[in-house]
ZALUM-456239 format. One record per residue: residue in one letter; x, y, z of N, C-alpha, C, O, CB in turn. Coordinates in steps of 0.02 Angstrom, whole numbers, plus 50000, padded with zeros to 5 digits. Glycine has a CB too. Example, Ala and Ser with C-alpha at 12.3 -4.5 7.8 and 13.67 -1.06 7.14 Angstrom:
<recs>
A506604971650390506154977550390506604983550390507124983450423505654977650452S506424988850354506844994750357506455000250394506705005750402507044997050286
</recs>
This chain:
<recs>
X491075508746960491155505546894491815507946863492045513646868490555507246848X492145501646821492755506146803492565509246743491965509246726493445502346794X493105512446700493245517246630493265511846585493015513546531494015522346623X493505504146585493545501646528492815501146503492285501846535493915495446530X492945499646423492375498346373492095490646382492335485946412492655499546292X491535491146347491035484046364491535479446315491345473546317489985484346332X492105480346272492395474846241492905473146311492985467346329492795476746160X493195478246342493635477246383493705473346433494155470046459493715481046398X492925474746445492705471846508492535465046498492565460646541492145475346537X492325464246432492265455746408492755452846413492705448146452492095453746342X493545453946377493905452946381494275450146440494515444646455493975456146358X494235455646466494515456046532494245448746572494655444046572494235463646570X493705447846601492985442646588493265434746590493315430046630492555444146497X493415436546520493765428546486494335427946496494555422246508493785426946410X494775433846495495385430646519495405427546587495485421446588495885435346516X495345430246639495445427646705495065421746706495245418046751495245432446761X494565419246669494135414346675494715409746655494855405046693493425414646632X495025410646604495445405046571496075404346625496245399046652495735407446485X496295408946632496855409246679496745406546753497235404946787497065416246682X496135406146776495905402146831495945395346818496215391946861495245403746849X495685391746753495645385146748496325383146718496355377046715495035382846708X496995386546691497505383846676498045384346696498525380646686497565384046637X497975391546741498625396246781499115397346744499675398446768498975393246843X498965397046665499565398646625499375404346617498825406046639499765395146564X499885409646576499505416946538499285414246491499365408746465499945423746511X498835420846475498275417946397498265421646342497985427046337497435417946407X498655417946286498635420546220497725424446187497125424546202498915413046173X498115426346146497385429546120497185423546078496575422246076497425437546068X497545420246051497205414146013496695409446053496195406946026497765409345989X496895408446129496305404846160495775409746200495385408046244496595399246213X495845413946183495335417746202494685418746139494085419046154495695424446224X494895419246080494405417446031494275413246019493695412446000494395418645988X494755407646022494405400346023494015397246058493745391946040494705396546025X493875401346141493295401646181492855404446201492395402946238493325400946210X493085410846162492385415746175492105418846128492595420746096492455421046218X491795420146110491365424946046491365431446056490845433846078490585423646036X491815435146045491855440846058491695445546019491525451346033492295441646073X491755442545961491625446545881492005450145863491925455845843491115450545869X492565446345869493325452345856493865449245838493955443945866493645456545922X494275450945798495055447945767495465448845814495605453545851495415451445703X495745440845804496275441145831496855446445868497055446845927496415438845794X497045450845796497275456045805496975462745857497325465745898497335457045745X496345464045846496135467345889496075464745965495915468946007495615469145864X496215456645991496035455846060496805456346070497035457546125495575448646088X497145455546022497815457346046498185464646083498605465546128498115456345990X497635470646021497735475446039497455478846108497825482246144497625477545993X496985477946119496515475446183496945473246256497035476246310496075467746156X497085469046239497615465146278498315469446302498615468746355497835458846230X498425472846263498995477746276498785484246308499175488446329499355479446209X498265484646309498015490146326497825491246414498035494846459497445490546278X497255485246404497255482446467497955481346527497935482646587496995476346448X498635478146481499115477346524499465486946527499755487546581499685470046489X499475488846515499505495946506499385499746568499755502946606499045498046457X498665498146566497815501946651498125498046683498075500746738496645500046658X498565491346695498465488146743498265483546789498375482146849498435489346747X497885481346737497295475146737497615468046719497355462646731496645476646676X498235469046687498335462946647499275464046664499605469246661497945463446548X499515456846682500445458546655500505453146623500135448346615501185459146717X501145454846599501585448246529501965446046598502215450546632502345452346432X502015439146621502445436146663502985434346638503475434246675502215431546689X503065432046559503555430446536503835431746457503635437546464503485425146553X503995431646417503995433946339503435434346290503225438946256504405429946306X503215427146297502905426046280502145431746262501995436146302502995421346310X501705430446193501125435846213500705434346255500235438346252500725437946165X500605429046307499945427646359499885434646393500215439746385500095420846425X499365433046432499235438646480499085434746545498835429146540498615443946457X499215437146596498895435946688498615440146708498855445846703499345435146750X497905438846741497945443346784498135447646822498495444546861497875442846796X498135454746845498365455646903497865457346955497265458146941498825460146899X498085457947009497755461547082497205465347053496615463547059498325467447131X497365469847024496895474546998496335470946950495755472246965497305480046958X496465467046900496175464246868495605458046909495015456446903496685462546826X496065456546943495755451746984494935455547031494355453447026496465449047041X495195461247070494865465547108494165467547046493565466547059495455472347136X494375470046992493735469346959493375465746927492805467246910493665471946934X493685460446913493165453946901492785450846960492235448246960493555447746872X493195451747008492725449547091492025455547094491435454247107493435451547188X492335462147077491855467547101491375466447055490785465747070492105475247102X491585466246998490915469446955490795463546902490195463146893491095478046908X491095459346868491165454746844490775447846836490325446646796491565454746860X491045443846882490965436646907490195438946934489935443846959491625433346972X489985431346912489395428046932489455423746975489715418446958489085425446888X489265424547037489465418947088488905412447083488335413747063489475422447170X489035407547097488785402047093488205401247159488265402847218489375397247090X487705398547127486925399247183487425391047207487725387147170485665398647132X487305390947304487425382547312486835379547316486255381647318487835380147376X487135373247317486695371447320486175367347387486395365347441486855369247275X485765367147373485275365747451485435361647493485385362247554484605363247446X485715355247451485935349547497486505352647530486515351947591486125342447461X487085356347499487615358647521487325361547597487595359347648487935363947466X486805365947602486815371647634486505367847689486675369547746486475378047602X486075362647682485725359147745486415354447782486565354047841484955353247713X486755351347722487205347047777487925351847827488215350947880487645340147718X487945356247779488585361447817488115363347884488275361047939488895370547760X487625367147878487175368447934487205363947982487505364748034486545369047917X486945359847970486795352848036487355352648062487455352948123486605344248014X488025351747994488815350148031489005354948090489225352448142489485351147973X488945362048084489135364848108488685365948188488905367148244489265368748061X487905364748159487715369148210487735361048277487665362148337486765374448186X487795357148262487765350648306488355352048347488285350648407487815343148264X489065354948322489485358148384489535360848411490065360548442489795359348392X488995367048431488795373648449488985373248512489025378848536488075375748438X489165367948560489015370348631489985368448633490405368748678488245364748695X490015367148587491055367448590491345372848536491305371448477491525358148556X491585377848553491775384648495492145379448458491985375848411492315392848524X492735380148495493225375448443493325370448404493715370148357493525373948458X492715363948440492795359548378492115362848314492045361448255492645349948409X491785366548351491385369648285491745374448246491545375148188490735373448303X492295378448268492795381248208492915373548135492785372448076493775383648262X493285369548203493515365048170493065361748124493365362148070493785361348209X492545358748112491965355448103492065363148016492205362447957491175355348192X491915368848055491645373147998492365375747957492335378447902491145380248033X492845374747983493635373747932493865367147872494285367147827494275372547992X493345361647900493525356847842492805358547813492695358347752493735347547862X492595359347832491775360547759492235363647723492465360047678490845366847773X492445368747725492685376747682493195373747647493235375047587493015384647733X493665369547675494155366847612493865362247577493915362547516494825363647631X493495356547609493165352847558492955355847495493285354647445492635350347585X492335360647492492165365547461492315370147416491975370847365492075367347487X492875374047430493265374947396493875372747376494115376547334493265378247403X494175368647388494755364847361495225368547375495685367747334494775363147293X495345373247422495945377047457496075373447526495705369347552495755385447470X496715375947551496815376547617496455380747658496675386547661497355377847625X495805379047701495505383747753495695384647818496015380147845494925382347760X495515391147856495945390947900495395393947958494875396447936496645395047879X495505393848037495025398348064495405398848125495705394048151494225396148069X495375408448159495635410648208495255410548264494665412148264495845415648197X495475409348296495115412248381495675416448429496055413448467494845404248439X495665420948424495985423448457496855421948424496865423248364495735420948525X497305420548441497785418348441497965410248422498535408448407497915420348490X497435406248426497425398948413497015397848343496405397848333497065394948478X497515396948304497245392448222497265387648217497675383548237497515392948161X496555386948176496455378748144496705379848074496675385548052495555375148142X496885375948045496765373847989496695367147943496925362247972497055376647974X496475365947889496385360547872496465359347797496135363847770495825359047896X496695356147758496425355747666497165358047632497205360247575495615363247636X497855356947687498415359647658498345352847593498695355247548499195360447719X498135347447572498545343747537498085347347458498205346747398498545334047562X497725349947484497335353347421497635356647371497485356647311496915358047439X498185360047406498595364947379499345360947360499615363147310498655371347436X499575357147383500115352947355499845351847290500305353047252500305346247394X499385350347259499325348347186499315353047158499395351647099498825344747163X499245360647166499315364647112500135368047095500615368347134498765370047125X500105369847044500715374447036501055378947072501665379447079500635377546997X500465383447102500955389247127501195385647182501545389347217500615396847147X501135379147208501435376547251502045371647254502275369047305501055374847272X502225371047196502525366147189503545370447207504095367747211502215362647102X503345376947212503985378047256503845376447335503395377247376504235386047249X504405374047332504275371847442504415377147454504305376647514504845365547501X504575381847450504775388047479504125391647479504005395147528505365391847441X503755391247440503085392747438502845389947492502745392047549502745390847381X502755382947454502365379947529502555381047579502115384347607502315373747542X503175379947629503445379047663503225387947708502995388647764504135375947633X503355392147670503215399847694502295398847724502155399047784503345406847608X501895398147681501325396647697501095392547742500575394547770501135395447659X501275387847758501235382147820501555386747871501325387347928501705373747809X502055389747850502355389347941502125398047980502365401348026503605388247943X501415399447919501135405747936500685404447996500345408548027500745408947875X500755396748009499915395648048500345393548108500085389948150499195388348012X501115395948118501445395448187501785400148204502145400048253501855390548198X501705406348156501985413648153501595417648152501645421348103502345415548107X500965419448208500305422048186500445429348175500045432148138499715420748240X500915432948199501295440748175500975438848105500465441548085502375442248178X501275434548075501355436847988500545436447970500325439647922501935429947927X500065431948014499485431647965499065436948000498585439447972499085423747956X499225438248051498945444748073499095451048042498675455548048499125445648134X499795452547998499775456347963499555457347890499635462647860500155457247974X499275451647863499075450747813498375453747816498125457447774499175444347797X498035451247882497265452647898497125458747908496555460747900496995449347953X497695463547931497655469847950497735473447865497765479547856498295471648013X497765469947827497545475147774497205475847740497165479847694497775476547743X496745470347763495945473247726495725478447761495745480647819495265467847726X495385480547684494855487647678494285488747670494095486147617494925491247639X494005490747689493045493547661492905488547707493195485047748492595492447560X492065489947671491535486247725491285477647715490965473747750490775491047719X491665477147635491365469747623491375466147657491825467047698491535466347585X491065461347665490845455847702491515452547696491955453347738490185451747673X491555450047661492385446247622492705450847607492545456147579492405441447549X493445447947636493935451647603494495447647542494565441647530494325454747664X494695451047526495195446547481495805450347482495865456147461494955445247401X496195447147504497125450147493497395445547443497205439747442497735449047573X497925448247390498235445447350498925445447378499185449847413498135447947289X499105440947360499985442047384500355445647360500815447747396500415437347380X500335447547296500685453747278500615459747299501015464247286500645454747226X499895460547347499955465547403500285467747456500405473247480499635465447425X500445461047472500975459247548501705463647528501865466747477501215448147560X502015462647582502745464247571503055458047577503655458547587503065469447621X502775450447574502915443447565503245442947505502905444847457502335439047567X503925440647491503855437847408503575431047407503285430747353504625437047364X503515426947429503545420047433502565421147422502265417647382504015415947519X502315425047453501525425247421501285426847368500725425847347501145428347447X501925430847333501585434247279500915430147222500435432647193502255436447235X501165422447224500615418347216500075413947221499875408747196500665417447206X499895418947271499445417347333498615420947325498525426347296499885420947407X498325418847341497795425947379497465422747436497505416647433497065429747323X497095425347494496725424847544496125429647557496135435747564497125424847589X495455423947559495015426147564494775425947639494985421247673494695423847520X494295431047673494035427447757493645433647751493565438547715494685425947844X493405429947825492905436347840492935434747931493125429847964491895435447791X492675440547947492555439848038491795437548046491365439548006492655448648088X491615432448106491115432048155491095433948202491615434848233490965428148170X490575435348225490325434148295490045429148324489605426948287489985437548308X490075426248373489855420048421489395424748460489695429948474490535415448473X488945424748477488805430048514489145435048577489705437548572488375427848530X488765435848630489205443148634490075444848652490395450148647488855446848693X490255438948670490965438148691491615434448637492225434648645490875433448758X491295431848591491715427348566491615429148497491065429848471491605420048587X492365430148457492015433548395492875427948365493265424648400491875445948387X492845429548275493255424648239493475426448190493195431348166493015419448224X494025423648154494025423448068493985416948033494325412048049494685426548038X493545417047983493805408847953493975412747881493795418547869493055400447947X494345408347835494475410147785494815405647741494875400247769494715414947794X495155405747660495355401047652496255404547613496465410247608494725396347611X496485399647599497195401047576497335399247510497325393347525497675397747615X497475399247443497615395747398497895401447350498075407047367497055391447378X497885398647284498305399847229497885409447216497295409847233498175392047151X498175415047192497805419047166497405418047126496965422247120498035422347150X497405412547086496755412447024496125405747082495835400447070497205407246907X496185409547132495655405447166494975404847111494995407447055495445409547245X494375401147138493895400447105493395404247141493015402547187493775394047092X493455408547116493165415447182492275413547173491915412547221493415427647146X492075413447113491235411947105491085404947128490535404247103490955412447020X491205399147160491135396647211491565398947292491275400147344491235390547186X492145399047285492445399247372492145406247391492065405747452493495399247386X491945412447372491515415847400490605414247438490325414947492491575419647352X490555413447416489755412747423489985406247472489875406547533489175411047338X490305400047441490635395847523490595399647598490265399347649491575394647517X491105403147572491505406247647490965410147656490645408047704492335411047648X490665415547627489995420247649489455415547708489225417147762489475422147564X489405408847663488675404947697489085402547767488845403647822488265396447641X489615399747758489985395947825489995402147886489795401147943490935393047803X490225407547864490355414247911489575414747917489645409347947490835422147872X489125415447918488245417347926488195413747972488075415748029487635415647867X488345404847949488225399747999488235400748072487755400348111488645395247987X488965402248088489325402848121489015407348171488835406148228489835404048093X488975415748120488685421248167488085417448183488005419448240488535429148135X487695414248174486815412448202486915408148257486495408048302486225407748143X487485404248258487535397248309487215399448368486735396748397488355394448330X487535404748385487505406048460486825408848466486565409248522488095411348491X486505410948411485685412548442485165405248449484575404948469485225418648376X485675398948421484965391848388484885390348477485325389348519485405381048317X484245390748483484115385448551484515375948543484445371948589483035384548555
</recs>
């Protein structure tokens, strides 16, 4: 658990919430105008500075908004966010999709790489070894952090430079199930507005994977988690379904 206070942590809370649905930084004015915090202006301001202070929060530009950062991000995923229950129909038709390819690895990567972008509205991606799929790049042309080609252009041509996404993967840590890298982790500049979520399978005893997805850092982590969690489960069971 971290040191901030239960206002902080509210705060904290709402901002990234807002900053997910607008990708701008967020004044303190729309933060009371959407949340009930029970506090002046002035004080979410002060708040706000404080937070960017620990680390949780930077000024991208003059302006008073705030962004997330890495850090900030890392504890609204950890302790924060409420992930979204899916729903049933979701979970029966991804199932069938996937498990009906079971006796072909690859087009069942494939099969279980467009569920995951559908789903989450990112670019998804899945390894085998040295050979990537991916699928859902036009997902990401409509948002902002994409609208540099240099952005894009760096990101696309990761899925023909597997060095670079192999080094990205090599820096997750701990035991979670999911991992999440931000790009401001990387030594990438061109990711810095990025993050990537995945996780590893197993196929049973010989054949193991990553699927995962690619998009903006203010991903929509309380759906594309619990996504990618159920798709990766899928996956590991295939190889036991008669």
């Amino acid at each position: 658990m971290s040191d901030l206070s239960d206002r902080q942590r509210q705060l904290l809370q709402a901002i990234v919430e807002l900053y997910v649905k607008s990708g701008e930084p967020v004044p303190s004015e729309a933060v009371e105008k959407t949340y009930d915090l029970g506090v002046s202006p002035a004080t979410i301001r002060n708040e706000m500075v404080k937070l960017t202070d620990l680390g949780f929060l930077k000024q991208p530009h003059t302006s008073a908004g705030r962004a997330p950062t890495s850090m900030g991000f890392r504890l609204y995923i950890g302790e924060l966010m409420k992930e979204k229950e899916l729903p049933i129909v979701d979970e029966v038709a991804i199932r069938q999709q996937v498990l009906d390819q079971r006796s072909q690895f690859n087009r069942m990567l494939q099969v279980a790489t467009k569920a995951l972008a559908k789903k989450s509205g990112a670019l998804a991606l899945a390894i085998n070894g040295h050979e990537v799929f991916y699928t859902g790049a036009a997902n990401i042309l409509d948002l902002p952090e994409f609208y540099d080609i240099d952005v894009t252009r760096f990101v696309l041509s990761m899925f023909d430079e597997f060095s670079i996404l192999e080094r990205i993967i090599n820096r997750a840590q701990g035991s979670e199930t999911v991992h999440v890298i931000f790009g401001e982790e990387t030594e990438f500049e061109y990711l810095r507005s990025t993050s990537f979520a995945f996780l590893d399978f197993e196929f049973g005893p010989e054949k193991e994977g990553i699927i995962g997805v690619i998009g903006p850092n203010r991903l929509n982590f309380p759906i594309v988690l619990p996504y990618l969690r159920y798709i990766g489960q899928v996956l590991g069971e295939a190889s036991k379904v008669g």
